[in-house]
C-alpha positions in Angstrom: -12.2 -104.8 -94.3 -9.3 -102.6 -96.0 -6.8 -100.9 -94.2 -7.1 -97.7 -95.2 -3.4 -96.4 -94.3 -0.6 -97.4 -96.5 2.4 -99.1 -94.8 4.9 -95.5 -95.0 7.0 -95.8 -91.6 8.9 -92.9 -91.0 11.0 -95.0 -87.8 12.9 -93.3 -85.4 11.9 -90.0 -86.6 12.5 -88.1 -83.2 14.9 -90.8 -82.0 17.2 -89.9 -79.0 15.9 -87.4 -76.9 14.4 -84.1 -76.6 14.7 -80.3 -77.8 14.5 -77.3 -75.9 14.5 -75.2 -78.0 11.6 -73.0 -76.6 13.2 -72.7 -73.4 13.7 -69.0 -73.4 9.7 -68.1 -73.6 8.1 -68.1 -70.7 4.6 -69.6 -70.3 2.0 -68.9 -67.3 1.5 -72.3 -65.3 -2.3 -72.7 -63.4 -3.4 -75.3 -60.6 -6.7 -75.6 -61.8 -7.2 -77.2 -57.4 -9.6 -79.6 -56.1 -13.4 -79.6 -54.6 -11.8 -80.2 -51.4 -10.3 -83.4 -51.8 -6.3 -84.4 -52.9 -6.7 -85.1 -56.6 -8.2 -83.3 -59.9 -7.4 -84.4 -63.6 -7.6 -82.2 -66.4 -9.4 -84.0 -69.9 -9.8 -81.8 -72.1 -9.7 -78.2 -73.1 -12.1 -76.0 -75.7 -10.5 -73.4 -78.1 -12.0 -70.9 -75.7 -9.5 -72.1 -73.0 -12.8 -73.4 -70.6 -11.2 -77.0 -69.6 -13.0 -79.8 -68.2 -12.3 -82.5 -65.9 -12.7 -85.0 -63.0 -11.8 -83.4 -59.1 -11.9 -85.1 -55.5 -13.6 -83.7 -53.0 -13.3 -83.9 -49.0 -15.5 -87.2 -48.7 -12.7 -88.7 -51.8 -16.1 -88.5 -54.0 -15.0 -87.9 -57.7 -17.6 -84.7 -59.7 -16.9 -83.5 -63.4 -16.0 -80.2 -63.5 -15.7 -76.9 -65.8 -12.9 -74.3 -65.0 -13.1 -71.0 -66.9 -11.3 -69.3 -64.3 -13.1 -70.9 -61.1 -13.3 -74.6 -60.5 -17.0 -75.5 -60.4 -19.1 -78.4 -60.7 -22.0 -79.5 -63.1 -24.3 -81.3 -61.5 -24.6 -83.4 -58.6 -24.9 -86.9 -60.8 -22.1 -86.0 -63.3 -19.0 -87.8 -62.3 -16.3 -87.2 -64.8 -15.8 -84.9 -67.8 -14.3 -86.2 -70.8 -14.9 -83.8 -73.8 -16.2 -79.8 -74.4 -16.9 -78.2 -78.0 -16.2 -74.7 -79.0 -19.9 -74.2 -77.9 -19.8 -75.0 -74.6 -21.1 -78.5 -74.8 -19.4 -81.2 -72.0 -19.5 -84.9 -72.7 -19.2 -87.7 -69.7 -19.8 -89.8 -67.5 -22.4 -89.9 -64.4 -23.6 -92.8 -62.0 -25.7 -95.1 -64.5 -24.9 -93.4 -68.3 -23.4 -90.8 -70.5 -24.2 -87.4 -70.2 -23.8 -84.2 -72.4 -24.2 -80.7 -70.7 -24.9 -77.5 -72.0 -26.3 -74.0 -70.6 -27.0 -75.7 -67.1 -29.0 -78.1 -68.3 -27.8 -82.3 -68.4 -29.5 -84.5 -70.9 -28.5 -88.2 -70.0 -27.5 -90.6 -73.0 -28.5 -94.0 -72.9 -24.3 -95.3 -72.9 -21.7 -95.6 -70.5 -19.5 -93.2 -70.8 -19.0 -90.3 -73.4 -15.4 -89.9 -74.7 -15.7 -86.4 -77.0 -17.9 -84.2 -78.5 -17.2 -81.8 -82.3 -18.5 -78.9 -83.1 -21.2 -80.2 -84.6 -22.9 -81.6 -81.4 -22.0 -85.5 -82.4 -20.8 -87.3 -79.4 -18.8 -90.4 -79.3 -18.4 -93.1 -76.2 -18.8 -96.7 -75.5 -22.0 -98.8 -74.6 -21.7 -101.5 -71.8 -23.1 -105.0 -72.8 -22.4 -108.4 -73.6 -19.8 -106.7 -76.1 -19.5 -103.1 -75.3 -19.6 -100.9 -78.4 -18.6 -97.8 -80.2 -21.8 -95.7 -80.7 -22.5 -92.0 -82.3 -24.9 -89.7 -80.7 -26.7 -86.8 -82.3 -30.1 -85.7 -82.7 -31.5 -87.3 -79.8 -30.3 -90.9 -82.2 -27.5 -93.4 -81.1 -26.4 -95.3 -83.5 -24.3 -98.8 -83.2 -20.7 -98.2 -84.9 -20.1 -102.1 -84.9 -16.8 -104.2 -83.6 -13.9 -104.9 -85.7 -14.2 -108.7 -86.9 -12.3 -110.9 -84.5 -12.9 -108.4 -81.6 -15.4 -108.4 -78.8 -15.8 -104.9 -78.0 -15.0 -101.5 -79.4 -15.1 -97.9 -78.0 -14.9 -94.5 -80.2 -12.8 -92.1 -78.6 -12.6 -88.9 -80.9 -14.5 -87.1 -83.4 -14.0 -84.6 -85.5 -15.8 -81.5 -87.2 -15.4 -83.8 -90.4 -17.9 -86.5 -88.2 -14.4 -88.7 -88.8 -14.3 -91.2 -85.4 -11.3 -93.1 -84.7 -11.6 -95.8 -81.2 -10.2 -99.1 -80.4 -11.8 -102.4 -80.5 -10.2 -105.5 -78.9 -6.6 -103.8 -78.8 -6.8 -102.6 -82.2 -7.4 -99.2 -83.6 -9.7 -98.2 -85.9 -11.4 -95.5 -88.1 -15.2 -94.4 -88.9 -16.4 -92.9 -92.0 -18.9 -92.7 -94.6 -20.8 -95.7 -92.3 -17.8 -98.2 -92.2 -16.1 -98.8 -89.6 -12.0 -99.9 -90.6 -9.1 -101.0 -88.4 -5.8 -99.1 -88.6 -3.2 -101.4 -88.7 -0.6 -99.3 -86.8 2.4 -102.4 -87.0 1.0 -106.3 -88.3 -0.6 -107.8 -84.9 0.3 -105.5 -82.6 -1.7 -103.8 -79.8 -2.4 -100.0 -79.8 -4.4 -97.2 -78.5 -6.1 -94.2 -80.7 -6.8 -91.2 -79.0 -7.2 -88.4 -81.2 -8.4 -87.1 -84.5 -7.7 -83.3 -85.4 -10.4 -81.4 -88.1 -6.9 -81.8 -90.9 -7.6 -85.6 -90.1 -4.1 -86.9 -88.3 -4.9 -89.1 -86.1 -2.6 -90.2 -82.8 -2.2 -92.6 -80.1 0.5 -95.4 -79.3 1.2 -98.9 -79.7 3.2 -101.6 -78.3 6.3 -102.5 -80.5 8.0 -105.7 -81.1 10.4 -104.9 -78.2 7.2 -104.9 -75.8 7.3 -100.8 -75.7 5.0 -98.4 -76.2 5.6 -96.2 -78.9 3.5 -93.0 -79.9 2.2 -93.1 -83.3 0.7 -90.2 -85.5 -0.4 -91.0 -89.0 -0.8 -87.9 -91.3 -2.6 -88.1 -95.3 -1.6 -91.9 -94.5 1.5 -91.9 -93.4 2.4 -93.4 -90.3 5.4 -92.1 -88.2 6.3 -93.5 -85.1 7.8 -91.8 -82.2 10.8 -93.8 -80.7 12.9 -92.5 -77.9 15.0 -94.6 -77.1 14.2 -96.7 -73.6 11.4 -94.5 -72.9 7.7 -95.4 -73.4 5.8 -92.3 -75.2 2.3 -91.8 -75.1 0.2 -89.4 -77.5 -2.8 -88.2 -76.0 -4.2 -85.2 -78.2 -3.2 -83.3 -81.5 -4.7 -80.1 -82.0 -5.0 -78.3 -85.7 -1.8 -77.3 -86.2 -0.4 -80.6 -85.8 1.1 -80.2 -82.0 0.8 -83.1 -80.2 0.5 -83.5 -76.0 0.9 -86.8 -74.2 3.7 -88.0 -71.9 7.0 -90.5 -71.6 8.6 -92.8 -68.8 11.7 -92.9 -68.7 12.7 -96.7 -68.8 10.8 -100.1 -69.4 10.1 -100.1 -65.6 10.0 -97.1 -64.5 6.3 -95.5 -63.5 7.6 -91.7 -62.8 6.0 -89.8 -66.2 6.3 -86.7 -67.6 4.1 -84.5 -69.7 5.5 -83.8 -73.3 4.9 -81.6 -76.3 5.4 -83.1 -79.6 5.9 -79.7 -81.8 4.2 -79.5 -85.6 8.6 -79.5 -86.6 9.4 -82.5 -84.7 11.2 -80.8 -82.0 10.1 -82.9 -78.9 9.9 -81.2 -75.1 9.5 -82.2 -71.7 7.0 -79.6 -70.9 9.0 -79.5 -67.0 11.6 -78.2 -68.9 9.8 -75.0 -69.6 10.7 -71.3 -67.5 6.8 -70.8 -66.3 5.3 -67.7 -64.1 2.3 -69.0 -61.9 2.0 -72.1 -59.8 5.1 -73.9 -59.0 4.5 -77.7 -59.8 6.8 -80.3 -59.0 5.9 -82.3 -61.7 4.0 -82.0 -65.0 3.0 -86.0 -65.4 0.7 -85.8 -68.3 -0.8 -83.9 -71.0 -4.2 -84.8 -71.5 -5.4 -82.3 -74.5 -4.0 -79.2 -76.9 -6.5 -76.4 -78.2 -5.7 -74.4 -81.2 -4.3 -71.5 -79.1 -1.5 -73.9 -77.8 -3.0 -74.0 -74.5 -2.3 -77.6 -72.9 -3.9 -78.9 -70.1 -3.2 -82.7 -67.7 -2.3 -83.2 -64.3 0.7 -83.3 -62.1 2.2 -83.2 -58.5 2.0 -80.1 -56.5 2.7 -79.7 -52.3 2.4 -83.8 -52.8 -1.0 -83.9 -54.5 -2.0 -84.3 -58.1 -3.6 -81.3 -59.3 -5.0 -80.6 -62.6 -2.6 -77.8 -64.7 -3.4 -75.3 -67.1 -0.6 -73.8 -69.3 -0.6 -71.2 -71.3 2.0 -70.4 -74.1 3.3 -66.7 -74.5 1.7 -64.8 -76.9 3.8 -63.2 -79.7 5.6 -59.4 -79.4 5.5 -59.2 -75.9 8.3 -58.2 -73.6 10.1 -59.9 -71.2 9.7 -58.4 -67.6 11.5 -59.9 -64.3 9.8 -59.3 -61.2 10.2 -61.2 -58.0 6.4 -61.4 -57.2 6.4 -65.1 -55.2 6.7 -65.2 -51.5 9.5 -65.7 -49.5 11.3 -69.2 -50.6 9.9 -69.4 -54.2 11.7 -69.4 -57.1 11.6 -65.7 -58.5 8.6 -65.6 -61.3 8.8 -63.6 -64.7 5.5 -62.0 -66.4 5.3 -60.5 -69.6 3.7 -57.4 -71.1 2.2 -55.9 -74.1 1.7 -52.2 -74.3 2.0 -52.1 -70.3 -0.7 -55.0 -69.8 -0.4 -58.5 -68.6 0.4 -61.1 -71.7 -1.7 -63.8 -69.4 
């Protein structure tokens, strides 16, 4: 079938390092914790700020979770959390299917695993079989989005208000819409990874270069820039509607220590470690996992030796700078901010 993206590359756009150039705000920094266990990972996050996940707990068994404030679990057979809606609705994974969750209540789905759901309650995942397969849920229908010829399998991994799904299928990307299913030829013959579609309809992810690196990718009203820095591998996770972008980098073809990044509407590329942040003290951000419309980001990273899932929260605009030492004894000294005498957090 067509491609449907024309062949603009914008290379090296954000070549050789990265900005920080929003260094002097200050954002509030959460660890979202664990049931019990060592480990939590934050998916995604709603425009609402709830954020949704997969946590440990003492017996190392993995539950999906909500946080909205408290960490909590869903249901006994819900596994992991992949995906919430403006409405509340969580998409996932439990022992033996899909699952989507609302108001208490968990209706299973007759899939694998569910990647994302919009706003408009249509939910996107994978089916295991011979050839796993992209499928579309929504009104109690599932519906087959087909392979890409040449491929063997497919899985959808976004959707968007616009009931535009973008997925991979046998290493390469592709795109859903008005019932055809069409590969997006990121670079001729090379492997890569979609992630995300926002409701404007850029899309993100990474691919493998010539050079055998990976390379985050966004393509916007069919252009495709690519997101080279140097001898790092970049990853793009999520792109919310204003055109930020979350994911992370290594630094190095070898190395395996990553750090979360924010890939700003301008351009301007930061290592999200690099921000000054009131709240938990983490020793490492590692990735981004999703951006809501508020600017909120949400992923995992190390804290006291464990991998935690993080909230982090950006200022909000016209508030005041205050500095108050207001850690204990040994911690670094933490800044708030306030509007009209209230907390900006």
């Amino acid at each position: 079938m067509k491609n449907l993206f024309k062949k603009a590359i914008i290379a090296g756009l954000l070549l050789g390092g990265f900005s920080s150039s929003v260094q002097s705000e200050v954002y509030e920094l959460v660890d979202l914790g664990t049931l019990g266990g060592t480990r939590s990972f934050a998916s995604a996050i709603s425009n609402n700020g709830v954020v949704v996940g997969t946590a440990y707990d003492s017996q190392n068994q993995i539950h999906a979770f909500s946080y909205d404030g408290t960490l909590q679990t869903l249901t006994p057979e819900t596994k992991q959390a992949f995906g919430i809606n403006d409405s509340g609705q969580i998409v996932g994974r439990l022992t033996g299917g899909a699952f989507i969750y609302e108001n208490g209540v968990m209706t299973k789905i007759s899939a694998d695993s569910a990647f994302d759901v919009n706003n408009n309650s249509q939910v996107v995942g994978y089916v295991r079989g011979s050839s796993n397969y992209a499928f579309l849920y929504g009104n109690n229908v599932l519906t087959n989005l087909g392979i890409l010829p040449n491929a063997f399998s497919s899985s959808a991994t976004a959707i968007n208000d616009n009931g535009i799904i973008v997925g991979n299928s046998s290493g390469t990307s592709f795109i859903y819409q008005n019932d055809q299913l069409a590969p997006i030829d990121v670079i001729s013959n090379r492997f890569s990874i979609t992630n995300d579609i926002n409701n404007n309809d850029q899309i993100v992810g990474y691919y493998k270069n010539l050079d055998n690196k990976w390379d985050a990718f966004v393509i916007s009203d069919g252009l495709l820039s690519l997101h080279d820095f140097n001898d790092s591998n970049t990853f793009a996770s999520a792109i919310n509607d204003s055109g930020k972008i979350v994911g992370w980098y290594q630094s190095g073809f070898s190395s395996f220590i990553t750090s979360a990044m924010l890939i700003e509407s301008d351009g301007n590329v930061v290592d999200l470690n690099s921000l000054e942040t009131v709240g938990a003290v983490f020793e490492r951000l590692t990735r981004a996992n999703d951006i809501n419309n508020r600017g909120q980001i949400v992923g995992s990273g190390i804290i006291n030796g464990e991998e935690h899932a993080f909230l982090l929260t950006p200022p909000i605009e016209g508030c005041e700078k205050v500095h108050g030492n207001t850690g204990k004894e040994g911690q670094k000294l933490k800044k708030i901010k306030k509007c009209n005498g209230n907390r900006a957090f």
